[in-house]
C-alpha positions in Angstrom: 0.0 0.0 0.0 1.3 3.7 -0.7 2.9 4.7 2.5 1.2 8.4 2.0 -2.1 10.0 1.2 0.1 11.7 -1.9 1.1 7.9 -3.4 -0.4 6.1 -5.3 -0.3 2.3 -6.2 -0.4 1.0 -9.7 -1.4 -3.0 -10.1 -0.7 -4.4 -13.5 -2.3 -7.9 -14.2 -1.1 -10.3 -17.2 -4.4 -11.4 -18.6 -3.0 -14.9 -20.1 -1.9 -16.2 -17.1 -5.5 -16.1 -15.3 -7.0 -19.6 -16.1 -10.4 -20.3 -17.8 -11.4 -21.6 -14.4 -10.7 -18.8 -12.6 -12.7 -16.5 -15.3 -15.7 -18.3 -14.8 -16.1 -18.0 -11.1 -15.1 -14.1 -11.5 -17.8 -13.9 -14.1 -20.0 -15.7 -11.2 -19.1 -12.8 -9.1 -20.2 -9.8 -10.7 -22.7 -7.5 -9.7 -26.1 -7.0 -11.9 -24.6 -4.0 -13.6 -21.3 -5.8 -14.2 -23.1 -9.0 -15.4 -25.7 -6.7 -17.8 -22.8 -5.3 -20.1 -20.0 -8.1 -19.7 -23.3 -10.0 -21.5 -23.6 -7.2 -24.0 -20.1 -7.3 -25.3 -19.5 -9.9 -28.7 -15.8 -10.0 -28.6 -14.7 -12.8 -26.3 -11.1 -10.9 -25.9 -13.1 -7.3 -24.9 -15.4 -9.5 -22.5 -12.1 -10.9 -20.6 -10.6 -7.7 -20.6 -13.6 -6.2 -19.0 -13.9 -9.3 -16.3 -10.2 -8.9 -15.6 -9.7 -5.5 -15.1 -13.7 -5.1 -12.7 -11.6 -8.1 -10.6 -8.6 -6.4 -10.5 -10.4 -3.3 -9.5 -12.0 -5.2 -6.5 -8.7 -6.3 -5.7 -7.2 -2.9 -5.4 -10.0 -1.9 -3.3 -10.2 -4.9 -0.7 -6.1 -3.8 -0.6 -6.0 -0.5 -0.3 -9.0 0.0 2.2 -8.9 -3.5 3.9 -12.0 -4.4 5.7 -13.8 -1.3 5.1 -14.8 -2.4 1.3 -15.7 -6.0 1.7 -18.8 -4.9 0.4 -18.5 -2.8 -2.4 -21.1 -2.4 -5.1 -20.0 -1.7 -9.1 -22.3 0.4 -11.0 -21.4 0.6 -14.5 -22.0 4.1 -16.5 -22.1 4.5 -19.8 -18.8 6.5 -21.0 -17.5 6.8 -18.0 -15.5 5.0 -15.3 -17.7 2.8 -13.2 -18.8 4.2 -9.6 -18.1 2.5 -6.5 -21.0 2.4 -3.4 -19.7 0.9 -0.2 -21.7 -0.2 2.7 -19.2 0.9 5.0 -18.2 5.2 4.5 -15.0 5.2 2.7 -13.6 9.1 3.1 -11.2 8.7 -0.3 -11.0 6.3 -3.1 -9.6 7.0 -6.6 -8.4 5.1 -9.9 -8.3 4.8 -12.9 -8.1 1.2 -14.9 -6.6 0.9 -18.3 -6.2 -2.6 -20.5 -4.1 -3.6 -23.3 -4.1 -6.9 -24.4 -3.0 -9.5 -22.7 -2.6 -6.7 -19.7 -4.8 -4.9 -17.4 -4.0 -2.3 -15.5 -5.7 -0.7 -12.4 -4.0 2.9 -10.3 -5.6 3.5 -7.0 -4.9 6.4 -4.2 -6.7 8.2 -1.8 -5.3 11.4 -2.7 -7.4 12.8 -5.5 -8.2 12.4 -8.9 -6.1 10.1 -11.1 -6.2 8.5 -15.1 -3.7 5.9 -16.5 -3.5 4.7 -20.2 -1.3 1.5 -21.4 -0.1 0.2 -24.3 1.4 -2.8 -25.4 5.2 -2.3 -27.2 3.9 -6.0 -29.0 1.3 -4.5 -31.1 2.3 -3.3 -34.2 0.8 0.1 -35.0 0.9 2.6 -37.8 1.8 5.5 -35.7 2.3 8.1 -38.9 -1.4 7.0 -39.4 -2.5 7.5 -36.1 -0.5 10.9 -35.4 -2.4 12.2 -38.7 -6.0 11.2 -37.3 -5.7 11.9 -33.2 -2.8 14.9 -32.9 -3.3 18.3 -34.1 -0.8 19.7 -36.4 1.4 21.2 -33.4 1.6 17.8 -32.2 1.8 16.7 -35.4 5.5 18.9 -36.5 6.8 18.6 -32.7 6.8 14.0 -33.6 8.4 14.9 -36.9 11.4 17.0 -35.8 12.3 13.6 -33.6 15.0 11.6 -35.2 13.5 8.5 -36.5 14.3 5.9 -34.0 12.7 8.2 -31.1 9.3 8.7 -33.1 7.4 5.8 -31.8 8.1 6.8 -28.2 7.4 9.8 -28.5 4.1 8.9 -29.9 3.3 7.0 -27.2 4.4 9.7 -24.7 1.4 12.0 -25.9 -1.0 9.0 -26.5 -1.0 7.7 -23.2 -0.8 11.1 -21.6 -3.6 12.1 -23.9 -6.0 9.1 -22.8 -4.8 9.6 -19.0 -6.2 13.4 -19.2 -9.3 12.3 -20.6 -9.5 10.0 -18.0 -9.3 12.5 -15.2 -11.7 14.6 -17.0 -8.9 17.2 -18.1 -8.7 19.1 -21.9 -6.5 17.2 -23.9 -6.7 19.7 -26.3 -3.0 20.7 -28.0 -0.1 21.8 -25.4 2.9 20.4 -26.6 4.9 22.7 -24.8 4.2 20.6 -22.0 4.9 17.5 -23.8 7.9 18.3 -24.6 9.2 19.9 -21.6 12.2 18.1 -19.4 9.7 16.9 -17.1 7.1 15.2 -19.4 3.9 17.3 -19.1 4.9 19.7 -16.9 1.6 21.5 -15.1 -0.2 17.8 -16.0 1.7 16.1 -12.9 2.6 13.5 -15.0 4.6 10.3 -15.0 5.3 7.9 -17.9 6.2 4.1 -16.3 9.1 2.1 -17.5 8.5 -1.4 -18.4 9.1 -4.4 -20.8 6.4 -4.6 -22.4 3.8 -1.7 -22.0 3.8 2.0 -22.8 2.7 3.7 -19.5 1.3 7.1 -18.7 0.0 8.6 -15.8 -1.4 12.2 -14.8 -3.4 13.1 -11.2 -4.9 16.3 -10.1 -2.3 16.3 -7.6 1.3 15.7 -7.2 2.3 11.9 -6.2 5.6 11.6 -4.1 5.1 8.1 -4.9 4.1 5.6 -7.0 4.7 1.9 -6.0 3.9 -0.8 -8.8 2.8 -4.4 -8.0 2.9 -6.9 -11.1 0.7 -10.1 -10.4 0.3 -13.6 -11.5 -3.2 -14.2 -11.3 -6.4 -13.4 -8.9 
């Protein structure tokens, strides 16, 4: 757990090694919201995905506020994260969950408002494509004045900040100044994640002195 009210903990799941077994009791589990769109989607990979990352979000609940969210109802909302109801008064619970397949990804803290994007490195993507259809122009010249081999991250450094603003219910609207500033996003509080095999970004409402990552095996 974050050892501060300004930390935050980030739990990132690998979907494929959570067994059939173990899916079908989750999907047992879920709540009548839950269970009305998990039935609604016809993709068997977006249905997982969905399963996976409402589980994992229970888990970072039950962790992060122990005993006080045993009981925690999931009500799902249309284009917009889902809401939490506990039985027992919670003063503070935020987070933000994020999936790319075969990961899931859910950031929890207590401290205020917070959105996290991911993005697998093993998907092949036409980023000169994408740039074109989701940056403005700005954004568009400040990718192209990268030398080649740095092009790719730095499409994924506004992407996943991008998706994280929206998230946390911030204007994503151009400001590549603070893209490319030292700090990534400077003004955003903004972090991006190192790891092997995901593209990470983070941004909160407030500054995080810490940000402690769990990876798990299964649920």
């Amino acid at each position: 757990m974050p050892t501060s009210t300004s930390a935050a903990t980030l739990w990132l799941l690998h979907g494929d090694l959570v067994s059939e077994a173990r899916l079908a009791s989750l999907a047992a589990s879920l709540g009548q919201s839950e269970r009305e769109r998990y039935d609604r989607f016809l993709r068997p990979q977006r249905a997982r995905e969905f399963l996976l990352g409402r589980m994992l979000l229970r888990h970072a609940v039950q962790t992060m506020l122990g005993s006080a969210a045993t009981d925690v109802t999931v009500t799902e909302r249309e284009g917009n994260a889902p809401l939490l109801s506990f039985e027992n008064p919670v003063d503070a619970f935020y987070f933000s969950l994020s999936h790319s397949h075969p990961w899931v990804a859910c950031i929890a803290t207590t401290a205020d408002r917070i959105g996290i994007d991911i993005e697998s490195k093993n998907r092949p993507r036409d980023v000169a494509t994408m740039s074109a259809a989701a940056f403005s122009q700005k954004e568009q010249e400040w990718l192209a004045r990268l030398p080649a081999h740095q092009r790719e991250q730095g499409f994924y450094r506004l992407w996943n900040h991008k998706e994280a603003l929206y998230k946390l219910g911030t204007d994503v609207s151009d400001d590549t100044a603070k893209i490319s500033s030292p700090h990534i996003g400077a003004g955003w509080n903004s972090r991006l994640i190192e790891h092997a095999d995901l593209f990470i970004g983070i941004c909160s409402a407030v500054p995080l002195d810490e940000i402690r990552i769990i990876e798990l095996t299964g649920l």
